[in-house]
C-alpha atoms as a printed R data frame, in Angstrom:
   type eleno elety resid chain resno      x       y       z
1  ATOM     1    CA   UNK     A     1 98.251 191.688 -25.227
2  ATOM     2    CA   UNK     A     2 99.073 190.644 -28.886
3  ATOM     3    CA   UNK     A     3 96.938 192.640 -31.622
4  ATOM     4    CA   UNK     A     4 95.279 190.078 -33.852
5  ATOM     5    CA   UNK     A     5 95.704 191.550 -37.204
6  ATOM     6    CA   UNK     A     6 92.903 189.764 -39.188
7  ATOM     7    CA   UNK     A     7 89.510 188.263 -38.827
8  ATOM     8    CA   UNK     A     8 88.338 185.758 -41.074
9  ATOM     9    CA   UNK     A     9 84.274 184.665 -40.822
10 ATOM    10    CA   UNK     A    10 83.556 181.013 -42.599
11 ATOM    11    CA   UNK     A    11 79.856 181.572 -43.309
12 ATOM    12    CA   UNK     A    12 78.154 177.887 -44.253
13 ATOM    13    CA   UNK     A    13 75.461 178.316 -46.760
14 ATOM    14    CA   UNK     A    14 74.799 174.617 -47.043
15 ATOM    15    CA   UNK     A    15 75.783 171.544 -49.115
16 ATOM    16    CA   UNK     A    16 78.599 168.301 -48.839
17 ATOM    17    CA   UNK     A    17 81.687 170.530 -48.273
18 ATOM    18    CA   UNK     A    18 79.693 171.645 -44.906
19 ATOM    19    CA   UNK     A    19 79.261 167.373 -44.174
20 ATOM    20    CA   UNK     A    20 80.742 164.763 -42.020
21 ATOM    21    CA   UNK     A    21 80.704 161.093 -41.850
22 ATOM    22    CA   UNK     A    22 78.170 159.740 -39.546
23 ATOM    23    CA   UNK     A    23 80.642 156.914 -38.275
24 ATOM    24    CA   UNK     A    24 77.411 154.798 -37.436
25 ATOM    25    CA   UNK     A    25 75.734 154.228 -40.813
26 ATOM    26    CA   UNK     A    26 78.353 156.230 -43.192
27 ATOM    27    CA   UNK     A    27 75.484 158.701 -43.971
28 ATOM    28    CA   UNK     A    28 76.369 162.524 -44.519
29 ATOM    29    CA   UNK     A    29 75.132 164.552 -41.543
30 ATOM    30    CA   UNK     A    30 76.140 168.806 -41.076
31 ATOM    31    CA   UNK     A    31 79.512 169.341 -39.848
32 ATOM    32    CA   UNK     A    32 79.430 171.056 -36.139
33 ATOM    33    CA   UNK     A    33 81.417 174.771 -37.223
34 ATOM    34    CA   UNK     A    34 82.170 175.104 -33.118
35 ATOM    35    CA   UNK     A    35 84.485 171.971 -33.402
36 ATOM    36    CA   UNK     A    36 85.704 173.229 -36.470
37 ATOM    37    CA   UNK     A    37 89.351 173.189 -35.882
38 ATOM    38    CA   UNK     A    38 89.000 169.992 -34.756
39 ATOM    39    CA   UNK     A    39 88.273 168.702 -38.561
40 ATOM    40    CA   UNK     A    40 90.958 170.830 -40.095
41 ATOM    41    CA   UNK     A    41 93.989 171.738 -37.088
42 ATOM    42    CA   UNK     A    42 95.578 173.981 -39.762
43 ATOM    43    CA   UNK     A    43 92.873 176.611 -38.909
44 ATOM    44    CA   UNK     A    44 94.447 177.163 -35.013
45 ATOM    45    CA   UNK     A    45 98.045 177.915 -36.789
46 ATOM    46    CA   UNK     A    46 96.606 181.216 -38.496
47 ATOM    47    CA   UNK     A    47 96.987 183.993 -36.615
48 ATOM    48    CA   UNK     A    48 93.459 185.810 -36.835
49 ATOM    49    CA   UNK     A    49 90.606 185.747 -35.096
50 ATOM    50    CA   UNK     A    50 88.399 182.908 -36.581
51 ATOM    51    CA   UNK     A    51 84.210 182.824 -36.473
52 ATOM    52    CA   UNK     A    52 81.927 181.001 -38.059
53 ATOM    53    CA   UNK     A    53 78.024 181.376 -39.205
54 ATOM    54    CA   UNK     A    54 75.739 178.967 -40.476
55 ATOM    55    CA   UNK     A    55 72.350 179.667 -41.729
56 ATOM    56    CA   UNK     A    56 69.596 177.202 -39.888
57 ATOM    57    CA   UNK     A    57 67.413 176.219 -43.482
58 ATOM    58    CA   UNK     A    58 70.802 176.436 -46.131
């Protein structure tokens, strides 16, 4: 078993960095964190372990 040697936890306190597209009326709507890699695929080359938090009222 390979030691991960960092952990890194995104915590999203609100606001349009934290926003996607809706692709059915171009409004903003909050970005899913669990399908984060999925939005930027850069994340799954770093070699930590990667969580995420967001608050529910940001």
């Amino acid at each position: 078993m390979e030691e991960i040697k960092s952990k890194i936890l995104l915590i999203y306190t609100g606001g349009t960095i934290g926003m996607e597209v809706n692709s059915n009326d171009g409004s903003l709507m909050p970005l899913s964190l669990e399908n984060l890699v999925k939005h930027i695929p850069e994340l799954s080359r770093l070699e930590c372990a990667l969580s995420t938090y967001s608050f529910l009222n940001p």
